[in-house]
N, C-alpha and C positions, 0 to 999 in steps of 0.2 A: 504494500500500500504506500508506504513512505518512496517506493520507485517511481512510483506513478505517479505521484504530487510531484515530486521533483524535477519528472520530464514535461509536466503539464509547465512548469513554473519556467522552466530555461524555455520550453514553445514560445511561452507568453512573452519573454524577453528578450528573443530574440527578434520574434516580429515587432516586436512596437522597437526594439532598437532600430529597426531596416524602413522604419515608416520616413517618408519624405515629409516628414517636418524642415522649412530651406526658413533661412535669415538671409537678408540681401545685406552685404557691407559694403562699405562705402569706397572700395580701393581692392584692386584687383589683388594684389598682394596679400591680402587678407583673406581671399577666397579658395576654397576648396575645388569649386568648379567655375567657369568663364561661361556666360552662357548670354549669347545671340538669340535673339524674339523673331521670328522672322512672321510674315504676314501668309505667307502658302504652307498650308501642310503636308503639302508635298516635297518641300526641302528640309521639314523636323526632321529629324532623329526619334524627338520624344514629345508625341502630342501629350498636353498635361489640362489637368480641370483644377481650376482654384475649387479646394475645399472649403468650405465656411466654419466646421469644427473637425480639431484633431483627432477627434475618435473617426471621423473616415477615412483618415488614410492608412494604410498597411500595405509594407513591401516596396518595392522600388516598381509600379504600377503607372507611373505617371499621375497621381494623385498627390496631388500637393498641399500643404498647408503651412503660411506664414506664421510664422511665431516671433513677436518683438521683441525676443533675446536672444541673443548667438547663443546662450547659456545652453538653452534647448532645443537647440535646433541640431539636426542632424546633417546636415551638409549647411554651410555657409556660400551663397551664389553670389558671386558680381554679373552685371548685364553690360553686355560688350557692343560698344554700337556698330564695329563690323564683325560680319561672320567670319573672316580671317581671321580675327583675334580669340576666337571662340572654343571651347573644349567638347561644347553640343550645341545643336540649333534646336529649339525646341518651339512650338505653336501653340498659345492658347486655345482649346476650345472650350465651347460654350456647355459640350455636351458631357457630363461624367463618363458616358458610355463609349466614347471615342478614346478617351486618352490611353495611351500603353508607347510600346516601343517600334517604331519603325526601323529601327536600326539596331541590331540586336549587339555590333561590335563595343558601341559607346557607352551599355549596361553596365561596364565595371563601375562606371566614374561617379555614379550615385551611390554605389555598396558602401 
């Protein structure tokens, strides 16, 4: 019994460690990932849906959620005004049901 609470309990933390919680900083230097908005989704890598609360996100899904402290945030993102400067391009949509990975190579860079 204590086996199986224990593995329930590393699941649980492991996925809420892996959730896209991003803070944006102010200075590329600071950031974990470089990341380009592009306007077509057909140049993302990783279409993404702004979450509204942190209990939706889990996983590196492309589900997103801003959190106002680096403290908690699980990658820290600068936004790069050219895509050359960029480490992913990634596209807003509107739709939670769209977002995931079009580019399966650039999946490390959110882990």
């Amino acid at each position: 019994m204590k086996t199986f609470i224990l593995t329930i309990g590393l699941i649980s933390i492991f996925t809420f460690a892996k959730s896209q919680k991003v803070f944006v900083v102010d200075y590329a230097s600071s950031a974990d990932v470089k990341v380009y908005v592009s306007d077509y989704k057909s140049d993302a890598d990783l279409v993404v849906f702004k979450c509204d609360y942190s209990s939706e996100v889990s996983g590196n899904k492309g589900l997103w959620y801003f959190v106002d402290y680096s403290s908690s945030a699980y990658k820290k993102i600068f936004f790069v005004d050219y895509k050359s400067s960029s480490d992913i391009v990634i596209y807003f949509s509107k739709y939670k049901s769209e977002a995931g990975w079009q580019n399966n190579s650039k999946q490390h860079l959110l882990y």
